[in-house]
N, C-alpha and C positions, 0 to 999 in steps of 0.2 A: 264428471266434474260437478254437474249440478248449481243449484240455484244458491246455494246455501256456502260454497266457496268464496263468497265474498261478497256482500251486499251490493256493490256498486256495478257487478257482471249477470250477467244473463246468460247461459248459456242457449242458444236461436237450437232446433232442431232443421235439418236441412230440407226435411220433409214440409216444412210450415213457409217455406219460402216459395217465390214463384221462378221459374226455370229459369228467365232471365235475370233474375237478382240474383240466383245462386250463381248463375255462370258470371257475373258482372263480379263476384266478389272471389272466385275463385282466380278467375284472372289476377286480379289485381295478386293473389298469394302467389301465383306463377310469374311476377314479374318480380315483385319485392324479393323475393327468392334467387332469381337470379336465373333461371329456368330458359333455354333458350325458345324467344318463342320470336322467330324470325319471318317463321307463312302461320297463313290460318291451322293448317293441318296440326303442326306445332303443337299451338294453343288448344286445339281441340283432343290432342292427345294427352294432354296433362290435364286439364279439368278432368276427363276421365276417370285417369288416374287418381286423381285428387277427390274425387267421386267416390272411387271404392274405399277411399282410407275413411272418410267419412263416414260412412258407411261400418266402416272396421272400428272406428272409435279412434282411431289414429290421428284425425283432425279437431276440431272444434271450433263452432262459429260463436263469438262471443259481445255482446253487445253492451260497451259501455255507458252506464244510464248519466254520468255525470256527463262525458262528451257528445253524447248521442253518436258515435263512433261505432261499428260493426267491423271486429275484425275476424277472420281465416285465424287459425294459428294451429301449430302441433298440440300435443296435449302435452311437452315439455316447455317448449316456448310460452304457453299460456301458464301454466306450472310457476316458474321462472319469472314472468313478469308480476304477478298477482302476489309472490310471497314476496317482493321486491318493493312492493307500495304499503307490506303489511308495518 
C-alpha cells in the first residue's frame, strides 16, 4: 500500500511496533471481526494467525494522522475504506 496511498494514512510496519502494542491491536481486529475468542488460548491462536498474514502482506496496520487512530485492516478493507473518503 505504502505511504503515498493517501496522505492522511501511514502504513505502521509490524516490525517497528513493540510486541505488546502489536498484540494489543491485533486483538482488538480478532474481536471487531467477530473471531471467537472465548479463553485466552483462543486469542492467542488468532493473533498468530494474524501474525503470519501480516507477515504475507495480507494485513496492514495503518495509522490515521488526522484521528491519531491505528487501525489492523485486510489489504481490501483498507482498499475499500481509503477510496471511500477519496
Amino acid at each position: 500500500m505504502g505511504v503515498s496511498m493517501y496522505q492522511r494514512f501511514v502504513e505502521i510496519p509490524s516490525s517497528l511496533l513493540e510486541a505488546e502494542t502489536l498484540d494489543a491491536l491485533l486483538e482488538v481486529f480478532v474481536t471487531r471481526q467477530g473471531y471467537d475468542t472465548t479463553t485466552e488460548e483462543g486469542i492467542n491462536d488468532w493473533t498468530g494467525d494474524l501474525k503470519s498474514q501480516l507477515g504475507k502482506g495480507e494485513l496492514v496496520i495503518l495509522h490515521d494522522i488526522e484521528t491519531e487512530t491505528t487501525e489492523v485492516m485486510t489489504l481490501k478493507q483498507a482498499k475499500n475504506f481509503i477510496s471511500g473518503l477519496g
